[in-house]
Structure formats: structure tokens, C-alpha cells
N, C-alpha and C positions, 0 to 999 in steps of 0.2 A: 530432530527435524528430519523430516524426508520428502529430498525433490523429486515428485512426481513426472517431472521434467514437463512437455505437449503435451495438452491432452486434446482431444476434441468430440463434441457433442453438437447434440443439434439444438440445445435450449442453452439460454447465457442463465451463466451457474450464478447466483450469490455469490457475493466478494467474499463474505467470511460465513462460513458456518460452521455453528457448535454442536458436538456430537459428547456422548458419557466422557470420551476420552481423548476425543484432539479436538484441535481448531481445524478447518479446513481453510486455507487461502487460494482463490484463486484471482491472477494478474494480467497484463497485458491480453485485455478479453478484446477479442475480435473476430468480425464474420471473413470466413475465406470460399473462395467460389473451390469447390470439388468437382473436377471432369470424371466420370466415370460411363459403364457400357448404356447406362439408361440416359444420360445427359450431365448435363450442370444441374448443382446443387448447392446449396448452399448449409455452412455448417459454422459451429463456432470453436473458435480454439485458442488455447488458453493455458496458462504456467500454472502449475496445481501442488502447492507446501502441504505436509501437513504435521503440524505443530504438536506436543506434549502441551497437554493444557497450564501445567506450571510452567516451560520452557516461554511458553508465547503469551502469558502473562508478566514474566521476567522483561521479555523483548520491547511489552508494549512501558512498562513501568524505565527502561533505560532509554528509549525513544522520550517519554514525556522528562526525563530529568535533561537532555540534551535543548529540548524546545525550550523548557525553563533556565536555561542558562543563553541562549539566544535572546529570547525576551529582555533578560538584565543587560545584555551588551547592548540591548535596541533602547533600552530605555535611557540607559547610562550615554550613549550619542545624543539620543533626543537632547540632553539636560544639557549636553557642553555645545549644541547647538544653539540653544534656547541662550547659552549664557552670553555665546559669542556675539546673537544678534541682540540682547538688549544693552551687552555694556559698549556698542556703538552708539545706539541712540540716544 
């Protein structure tokens, strides 16, 4: 991985693009006003990764095992919920 750190341009980048050999991520995309000799201006900037393409297929494959184990904890609440309000009734 390598942080890019700011970047800024004058067109809002795609959030991920695929190249032969990395993923490019860019985040927190926002327009910021630039004072300079000609006036204000407007431009966009923006935190710029860019990943090994096995490296940010790895990230994305441990991000969904993390979500699927939220899910179970979500679902396993729902059920002791569920159990709680029918053995009242």
C-alpha cells in the first residue's frame, strides 16, 4: 500500500479505479475554494491509496468476513428478542 497522502485536482476522481497493477482508492472527496493571483477557484481534494491488486483484494475479502460475523451477532439478538417477546405473551 501506498499513501498518496492530498491530492488535488480539478475533476472528482472515481472512488476506486482498476489499473494492470493497483487499485487506486480515493476518499474523503471534497471541493475546496483556492485563493490565488487570478481569483478564487474552485478545485477538488482528496486522500489517494494505492493498493497491490492481491493486497486490496485480501483487504476487501477480511472487510466481508468481519461484516458476516456482525450479521450473526445481528441475527442471534433478533432471535433472543423475538424469544423474549413471545414467551410474554
Amino acid at each position: 500500500m501506498i499513501l498518496h497522502g492530498i491530492v488535488r485536482g480539478t475533476e472528482v476522481p472515481e472512488p476506486v479505479i482498476v489499473d494492470e497493477f493497483s487499485v487506486w482508492v480515493s476518499e474523503n472527496i471534497q471541493e475546496v475554494v483556492v485563493q490565488d493571483e487570478q481569483g478564487e477557484r474552485s478545485e477538488i481534494e482528496f486522500t489517494l491509496t494505492q493498493y497491490e491488486k492481491d493486497e486490496y483484494i485480501k483487504s476487501l475479502i477480511e472487510a466481508n468476513q468481519e461484516f458476516e460475523l456482525d450479521i450473526t451477532n445481528t441475527q442471534l439478538a433478533l432471535c433472543d428478542v423475538y424469544e423474549l417477546l413471545t414467551a410474554t405473551v
